[in-house]
N, CA, C and O atoms as a GROMACS GRO file, in nm:
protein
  352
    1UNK      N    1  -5.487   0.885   3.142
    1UNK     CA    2  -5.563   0.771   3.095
    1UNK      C    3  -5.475   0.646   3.105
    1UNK      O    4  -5.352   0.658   3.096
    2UNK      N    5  -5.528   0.538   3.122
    2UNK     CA    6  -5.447   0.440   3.135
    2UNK      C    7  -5.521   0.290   3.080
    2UNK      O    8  -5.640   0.298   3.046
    3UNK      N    9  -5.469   0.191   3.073
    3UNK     CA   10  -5.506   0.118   2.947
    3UNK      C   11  -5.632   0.036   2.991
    3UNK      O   12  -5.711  -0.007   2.907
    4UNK      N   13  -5.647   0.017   3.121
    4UNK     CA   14  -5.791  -0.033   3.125
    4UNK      C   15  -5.894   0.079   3.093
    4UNK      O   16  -5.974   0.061   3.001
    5UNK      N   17  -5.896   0.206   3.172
    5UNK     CA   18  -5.987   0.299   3.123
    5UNK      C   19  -6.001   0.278   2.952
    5UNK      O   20  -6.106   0.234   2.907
    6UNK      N   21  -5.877   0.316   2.856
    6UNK     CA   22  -5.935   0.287   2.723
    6UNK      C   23  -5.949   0.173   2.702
    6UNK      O   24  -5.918   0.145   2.586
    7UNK      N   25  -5.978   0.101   2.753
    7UNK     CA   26  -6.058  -0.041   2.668
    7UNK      C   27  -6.177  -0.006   2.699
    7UNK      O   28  -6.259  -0.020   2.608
    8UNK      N   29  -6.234   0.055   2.845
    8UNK     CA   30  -6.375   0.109   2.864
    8UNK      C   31  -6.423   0.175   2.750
    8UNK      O   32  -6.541   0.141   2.744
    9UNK      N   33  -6.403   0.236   2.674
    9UNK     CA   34  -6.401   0.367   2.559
    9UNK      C   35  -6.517   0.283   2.464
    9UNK      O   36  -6.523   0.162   2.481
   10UNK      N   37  -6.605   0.342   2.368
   10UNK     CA   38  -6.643   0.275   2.262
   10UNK      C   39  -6.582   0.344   2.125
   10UNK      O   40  -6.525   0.453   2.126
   11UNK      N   41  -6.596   0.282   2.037
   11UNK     CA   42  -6.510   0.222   1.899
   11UNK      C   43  -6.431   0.364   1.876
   11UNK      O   44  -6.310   0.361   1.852
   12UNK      N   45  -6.523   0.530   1.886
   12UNK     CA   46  -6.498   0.603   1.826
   12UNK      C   47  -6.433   0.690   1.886
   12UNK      O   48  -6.355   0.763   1.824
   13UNK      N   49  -6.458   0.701   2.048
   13UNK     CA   50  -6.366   0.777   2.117
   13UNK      C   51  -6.197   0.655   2.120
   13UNK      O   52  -6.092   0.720   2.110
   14UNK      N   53  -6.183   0.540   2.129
   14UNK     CA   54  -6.066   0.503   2.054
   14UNK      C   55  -6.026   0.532   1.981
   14UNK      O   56  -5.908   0.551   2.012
   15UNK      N   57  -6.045   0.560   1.865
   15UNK     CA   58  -6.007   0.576   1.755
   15UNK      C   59  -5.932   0.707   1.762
   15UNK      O   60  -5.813   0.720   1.734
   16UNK      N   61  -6.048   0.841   1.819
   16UNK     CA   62  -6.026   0.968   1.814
   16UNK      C   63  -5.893   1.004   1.943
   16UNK      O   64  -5.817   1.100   1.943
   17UNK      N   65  -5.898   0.940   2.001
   17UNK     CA   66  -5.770   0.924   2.163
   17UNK      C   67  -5.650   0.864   2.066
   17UNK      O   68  -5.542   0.919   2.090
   18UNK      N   69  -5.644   0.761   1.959
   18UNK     CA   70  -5.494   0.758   1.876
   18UNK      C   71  -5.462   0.829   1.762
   18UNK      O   72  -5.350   0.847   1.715
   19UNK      N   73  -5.599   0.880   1.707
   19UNK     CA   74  -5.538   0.984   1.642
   19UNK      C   75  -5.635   1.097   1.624
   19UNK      O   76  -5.751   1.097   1.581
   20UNK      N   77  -5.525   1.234   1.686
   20UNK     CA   78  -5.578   1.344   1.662
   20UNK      C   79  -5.618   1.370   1.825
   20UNK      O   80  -5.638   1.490   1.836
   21UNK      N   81  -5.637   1.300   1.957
   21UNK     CA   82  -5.638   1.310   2.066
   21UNK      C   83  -5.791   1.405   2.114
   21UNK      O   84  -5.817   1.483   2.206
   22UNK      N   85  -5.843   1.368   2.035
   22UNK     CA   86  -6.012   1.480   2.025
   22UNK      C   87  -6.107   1.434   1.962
   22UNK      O   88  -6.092   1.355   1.870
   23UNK      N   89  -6.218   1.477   2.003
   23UNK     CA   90  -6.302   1.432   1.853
   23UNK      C   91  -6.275   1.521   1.720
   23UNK      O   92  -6.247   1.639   1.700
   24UNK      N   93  -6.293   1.425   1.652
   24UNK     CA   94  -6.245   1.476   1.523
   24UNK      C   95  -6.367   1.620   1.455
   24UNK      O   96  -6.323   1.707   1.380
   25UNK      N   97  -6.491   1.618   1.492
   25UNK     CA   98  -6.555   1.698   1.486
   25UNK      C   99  -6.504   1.844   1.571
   25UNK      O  100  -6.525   1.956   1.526
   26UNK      N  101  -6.449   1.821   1.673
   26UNK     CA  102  -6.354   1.943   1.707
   26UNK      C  103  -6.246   1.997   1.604
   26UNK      O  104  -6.238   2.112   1.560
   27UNK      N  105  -6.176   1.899   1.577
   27UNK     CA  106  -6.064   1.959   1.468
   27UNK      C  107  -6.126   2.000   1.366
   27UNK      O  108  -6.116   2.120   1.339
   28UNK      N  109  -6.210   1.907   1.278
   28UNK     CA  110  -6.284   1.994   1.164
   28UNK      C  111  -6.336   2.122   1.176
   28UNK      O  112  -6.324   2.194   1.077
   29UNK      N  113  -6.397   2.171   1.283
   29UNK     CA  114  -6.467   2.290   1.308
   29UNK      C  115  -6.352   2.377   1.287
   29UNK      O  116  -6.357   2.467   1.204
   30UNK      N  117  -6.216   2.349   1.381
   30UNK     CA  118  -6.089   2.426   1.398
   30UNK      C  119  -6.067   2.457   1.306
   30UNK      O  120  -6.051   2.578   1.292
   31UNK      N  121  -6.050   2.350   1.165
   31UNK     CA  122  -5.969   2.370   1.038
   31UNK      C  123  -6.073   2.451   0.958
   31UNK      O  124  -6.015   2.534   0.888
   32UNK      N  125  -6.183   2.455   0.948
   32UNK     CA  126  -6.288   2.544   0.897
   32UNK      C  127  -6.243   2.680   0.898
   32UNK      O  128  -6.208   2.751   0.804
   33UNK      N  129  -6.256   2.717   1.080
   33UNK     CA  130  -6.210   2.789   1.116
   33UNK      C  131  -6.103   2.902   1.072
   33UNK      O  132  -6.121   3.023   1.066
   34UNK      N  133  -5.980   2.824   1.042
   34UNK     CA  134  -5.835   2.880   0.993
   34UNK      C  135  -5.790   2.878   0.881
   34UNK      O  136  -5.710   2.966   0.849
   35UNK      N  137  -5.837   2.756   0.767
   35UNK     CA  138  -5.865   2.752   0.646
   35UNK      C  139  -5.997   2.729   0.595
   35UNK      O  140  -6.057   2.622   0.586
   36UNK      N  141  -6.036   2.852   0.559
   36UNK     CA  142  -6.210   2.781   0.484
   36UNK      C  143  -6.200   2.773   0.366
   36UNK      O  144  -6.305   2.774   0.301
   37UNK      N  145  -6.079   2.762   0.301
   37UNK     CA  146  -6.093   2.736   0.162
   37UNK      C  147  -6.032   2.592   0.148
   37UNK      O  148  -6.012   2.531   0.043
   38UNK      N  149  -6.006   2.553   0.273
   38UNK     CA  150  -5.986   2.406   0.243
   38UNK      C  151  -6.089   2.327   0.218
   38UNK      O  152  -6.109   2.252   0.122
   39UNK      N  153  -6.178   2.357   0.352
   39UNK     CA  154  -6.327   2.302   0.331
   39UNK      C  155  -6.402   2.340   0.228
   39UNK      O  156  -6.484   2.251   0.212
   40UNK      N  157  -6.421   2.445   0.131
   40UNK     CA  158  -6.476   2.481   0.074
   40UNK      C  159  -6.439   2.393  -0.099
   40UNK      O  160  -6.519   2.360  -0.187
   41UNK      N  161  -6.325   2.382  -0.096
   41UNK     CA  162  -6.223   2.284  -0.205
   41UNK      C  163  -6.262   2.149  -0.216
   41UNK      O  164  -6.294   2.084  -0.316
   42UNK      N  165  -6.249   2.107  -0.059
   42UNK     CA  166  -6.291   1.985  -0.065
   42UNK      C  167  -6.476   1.971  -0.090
   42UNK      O  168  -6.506   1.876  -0.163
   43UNK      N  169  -6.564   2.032  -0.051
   43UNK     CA  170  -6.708   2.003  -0.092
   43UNK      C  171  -6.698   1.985  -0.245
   43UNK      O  172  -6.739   1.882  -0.299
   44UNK      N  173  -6.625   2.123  -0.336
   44UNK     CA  174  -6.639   2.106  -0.437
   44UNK      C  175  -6.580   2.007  -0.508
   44UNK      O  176  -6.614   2.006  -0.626
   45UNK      N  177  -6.468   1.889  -0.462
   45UNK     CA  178  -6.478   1.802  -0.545
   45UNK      C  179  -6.551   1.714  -0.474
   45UNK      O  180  -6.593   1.636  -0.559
   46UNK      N  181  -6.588   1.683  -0.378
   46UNK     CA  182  -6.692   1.626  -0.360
   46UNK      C  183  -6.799   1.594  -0.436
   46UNK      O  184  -6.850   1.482  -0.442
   47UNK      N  185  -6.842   1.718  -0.508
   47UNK     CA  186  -6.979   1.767  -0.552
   47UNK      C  187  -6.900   1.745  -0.718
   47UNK      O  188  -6.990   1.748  -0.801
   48UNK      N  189  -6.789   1.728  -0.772
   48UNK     CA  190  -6.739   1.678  -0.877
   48UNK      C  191  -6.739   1.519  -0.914
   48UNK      O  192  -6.771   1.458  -1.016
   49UNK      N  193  -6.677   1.467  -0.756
   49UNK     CA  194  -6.703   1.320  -0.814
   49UNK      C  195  -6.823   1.248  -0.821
   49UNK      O  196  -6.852   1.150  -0.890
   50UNK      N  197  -6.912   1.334  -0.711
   50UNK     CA  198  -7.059   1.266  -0.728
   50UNK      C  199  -7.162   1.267  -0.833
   50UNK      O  200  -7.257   1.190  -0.838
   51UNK      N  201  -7.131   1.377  -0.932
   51UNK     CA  202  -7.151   1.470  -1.050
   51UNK      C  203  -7.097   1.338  -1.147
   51UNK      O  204  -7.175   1.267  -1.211
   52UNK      N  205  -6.977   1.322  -1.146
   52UNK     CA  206  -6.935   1.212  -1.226
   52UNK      C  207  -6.964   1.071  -1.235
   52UNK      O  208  -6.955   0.997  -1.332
   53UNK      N  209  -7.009   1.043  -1.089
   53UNK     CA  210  -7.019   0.871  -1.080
   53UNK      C  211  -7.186   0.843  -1.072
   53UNK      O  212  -7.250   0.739  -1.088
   54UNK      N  213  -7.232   0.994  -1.039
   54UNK     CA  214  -7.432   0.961  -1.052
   54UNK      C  215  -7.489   1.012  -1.132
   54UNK      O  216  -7.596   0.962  -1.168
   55UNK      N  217  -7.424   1.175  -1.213
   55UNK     CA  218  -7.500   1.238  -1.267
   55UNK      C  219  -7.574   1.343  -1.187
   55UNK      O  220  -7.539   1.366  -1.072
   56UNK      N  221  -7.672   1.404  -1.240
   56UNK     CA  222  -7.707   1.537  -1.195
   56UNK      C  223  -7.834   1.451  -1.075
   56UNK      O  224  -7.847   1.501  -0.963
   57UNK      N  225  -7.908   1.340  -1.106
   57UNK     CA  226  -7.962   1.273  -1.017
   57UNK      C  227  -7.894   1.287  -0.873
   57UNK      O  228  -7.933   1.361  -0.783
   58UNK      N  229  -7.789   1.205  -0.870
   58UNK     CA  230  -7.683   1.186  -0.737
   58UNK      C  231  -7.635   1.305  -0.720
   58UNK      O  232  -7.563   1.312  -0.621
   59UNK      N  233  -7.650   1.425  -0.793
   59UNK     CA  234  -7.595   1.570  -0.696
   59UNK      C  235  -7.740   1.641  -0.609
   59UNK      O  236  -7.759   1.710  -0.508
   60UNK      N  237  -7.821   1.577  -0.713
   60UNK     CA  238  -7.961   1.673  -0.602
   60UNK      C  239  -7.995   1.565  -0.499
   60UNK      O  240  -8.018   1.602  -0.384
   61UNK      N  241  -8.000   1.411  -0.535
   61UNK     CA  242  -7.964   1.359  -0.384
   61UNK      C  243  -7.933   1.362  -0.308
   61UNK      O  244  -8.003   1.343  -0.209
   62UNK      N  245  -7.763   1.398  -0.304
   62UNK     CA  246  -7.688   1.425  -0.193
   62UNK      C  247  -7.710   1.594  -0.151
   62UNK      O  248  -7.669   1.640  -0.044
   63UNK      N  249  -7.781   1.677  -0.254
   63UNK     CA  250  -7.815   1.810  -0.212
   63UNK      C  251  -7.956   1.810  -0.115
   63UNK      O  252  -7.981   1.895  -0.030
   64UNK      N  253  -8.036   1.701  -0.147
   64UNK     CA  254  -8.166   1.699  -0.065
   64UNK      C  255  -8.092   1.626   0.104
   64UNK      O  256  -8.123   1.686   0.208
   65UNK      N  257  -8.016   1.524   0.113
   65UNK     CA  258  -8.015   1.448   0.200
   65UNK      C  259  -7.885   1.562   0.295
   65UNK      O  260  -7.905   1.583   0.415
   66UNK      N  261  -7.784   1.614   0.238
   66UNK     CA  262  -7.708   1.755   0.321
   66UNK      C  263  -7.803   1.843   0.349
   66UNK      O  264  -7.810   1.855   0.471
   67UNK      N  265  -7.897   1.927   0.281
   67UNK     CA  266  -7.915   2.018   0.336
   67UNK      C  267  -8.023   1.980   0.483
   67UNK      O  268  -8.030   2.061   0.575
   68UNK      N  269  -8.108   1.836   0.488
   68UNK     CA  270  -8.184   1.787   0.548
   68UNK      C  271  -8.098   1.764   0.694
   68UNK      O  272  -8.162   1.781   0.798
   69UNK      N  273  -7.921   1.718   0.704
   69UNK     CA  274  -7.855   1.697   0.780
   69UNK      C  275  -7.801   1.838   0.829
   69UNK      O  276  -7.798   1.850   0.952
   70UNK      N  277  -7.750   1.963   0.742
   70UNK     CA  278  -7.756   2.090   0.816
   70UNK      C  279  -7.865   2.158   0.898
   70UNK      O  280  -7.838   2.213   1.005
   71UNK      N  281  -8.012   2.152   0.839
   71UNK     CA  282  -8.078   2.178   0.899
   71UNK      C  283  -8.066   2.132   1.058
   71UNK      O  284  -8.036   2.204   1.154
   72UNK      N  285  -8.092   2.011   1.057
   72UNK     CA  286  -8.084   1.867   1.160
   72UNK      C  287  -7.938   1.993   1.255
   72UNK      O  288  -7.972   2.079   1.336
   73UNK      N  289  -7.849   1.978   1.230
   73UNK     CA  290  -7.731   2.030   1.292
   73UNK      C  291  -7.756   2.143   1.349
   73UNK      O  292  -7.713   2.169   1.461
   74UNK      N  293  -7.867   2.265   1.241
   74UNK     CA  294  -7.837   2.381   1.394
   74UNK      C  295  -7.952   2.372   1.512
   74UNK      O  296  -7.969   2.440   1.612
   75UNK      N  297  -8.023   2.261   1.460
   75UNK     CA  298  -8.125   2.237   1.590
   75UNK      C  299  -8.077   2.197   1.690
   75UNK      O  300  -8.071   2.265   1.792
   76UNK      N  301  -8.029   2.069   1.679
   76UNK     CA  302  -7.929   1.962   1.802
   76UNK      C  303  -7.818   1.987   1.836
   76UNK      O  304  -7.788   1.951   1.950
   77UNK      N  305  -7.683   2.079   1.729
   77UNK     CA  306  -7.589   2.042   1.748
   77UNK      C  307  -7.511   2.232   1.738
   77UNK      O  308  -7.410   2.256   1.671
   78UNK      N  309  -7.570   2.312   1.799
   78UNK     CA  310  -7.586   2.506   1.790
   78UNK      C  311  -7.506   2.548   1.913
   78UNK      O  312  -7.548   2.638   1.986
   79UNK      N  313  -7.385   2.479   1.938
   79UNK     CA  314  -7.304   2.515   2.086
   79UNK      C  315  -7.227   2.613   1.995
   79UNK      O  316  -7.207   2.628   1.874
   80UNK      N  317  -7.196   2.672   2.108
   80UNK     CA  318  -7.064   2.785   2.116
   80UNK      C  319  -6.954   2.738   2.097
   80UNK      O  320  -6.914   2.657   2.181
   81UNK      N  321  -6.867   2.771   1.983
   81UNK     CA  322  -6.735   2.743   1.919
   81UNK      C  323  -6.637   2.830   2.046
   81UNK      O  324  -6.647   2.945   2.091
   82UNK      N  325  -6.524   2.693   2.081
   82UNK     CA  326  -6.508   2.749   2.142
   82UNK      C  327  -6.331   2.680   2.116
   82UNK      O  328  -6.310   2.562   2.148
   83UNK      N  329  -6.204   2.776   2.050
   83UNK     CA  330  -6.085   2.718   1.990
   83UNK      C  331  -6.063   2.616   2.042
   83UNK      O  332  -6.097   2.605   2.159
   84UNK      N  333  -6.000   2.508   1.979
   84UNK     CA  334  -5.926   2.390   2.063
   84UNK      C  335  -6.004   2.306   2.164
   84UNK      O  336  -5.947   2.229   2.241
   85UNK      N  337  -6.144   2.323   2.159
   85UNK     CA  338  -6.200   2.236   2.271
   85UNK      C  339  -6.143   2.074   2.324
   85UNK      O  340  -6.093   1.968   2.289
   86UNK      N  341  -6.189   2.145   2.423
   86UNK     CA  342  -6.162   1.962   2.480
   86UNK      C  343  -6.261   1.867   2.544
   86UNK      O  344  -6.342   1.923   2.618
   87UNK      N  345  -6.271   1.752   2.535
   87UNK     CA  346  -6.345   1.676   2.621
   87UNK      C  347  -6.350   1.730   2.722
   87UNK      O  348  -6.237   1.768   2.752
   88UNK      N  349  -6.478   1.777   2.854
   88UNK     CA  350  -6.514   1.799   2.971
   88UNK      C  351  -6.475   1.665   3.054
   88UNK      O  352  -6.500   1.658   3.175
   0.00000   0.00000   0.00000
C-alpha cells in the first residue's frame, strides 16, 4: 500500500489499516473466538452500566434494539469464520 492508495480509503478502512491492520470486526470475532469470557464480561458490564444510568427501562431497550440487530446479523452477515481473515 502506498500513501496515495490510502488517502483513496474511506474514514473506516483508515482507521482499521493504523490500527489493528484489519477490520476490526475480524479481530472481535478472533477474540470471541479464544477468549469468550472476555466478551461475555464485557456485555455484562455493559448491561450493568446501562442498568445504572437508565434503569430497567434502558436495559429492555437496549435488549429490544440488540436482539433486533442479532437477528439482522445472521441474515446479512452468516459467512464462514474463517481464523485471521484478511481483506480479499
Amino acid at each position: 500500500m502506498n500513501w496515495k492508495e490510502w488517502l483513496k480509503y474511506d474514514f473506516y478502512r483508515k482507521l482499521w489499516s493504523l490500527f489493528g491492520g484489519r477490520p476490526w470486526t475480524y479481530i472481535y470475532r478472533d477474540i470471541y473466538r479464544k477468549y469468550e469470557i472476555f466478551i461475555q464480561s464485557q456485555w455484562f458490564f455493559t448491561g450493568l452500566a446501562i442498568f445504572y444510568f437508565f434503569g430497567w427501562q434502558g436495559v429492555m431497550l437496549f435488549w429490544i434494539f440488540y436482539t433486533f440487530g442479532y437477528i439482522n446479523g445472521h441474515f446479512f452477515w452468516g459467512t464462514k469464520i474463517v481464523e485471521g481473515q484478511k481483506l480479499d
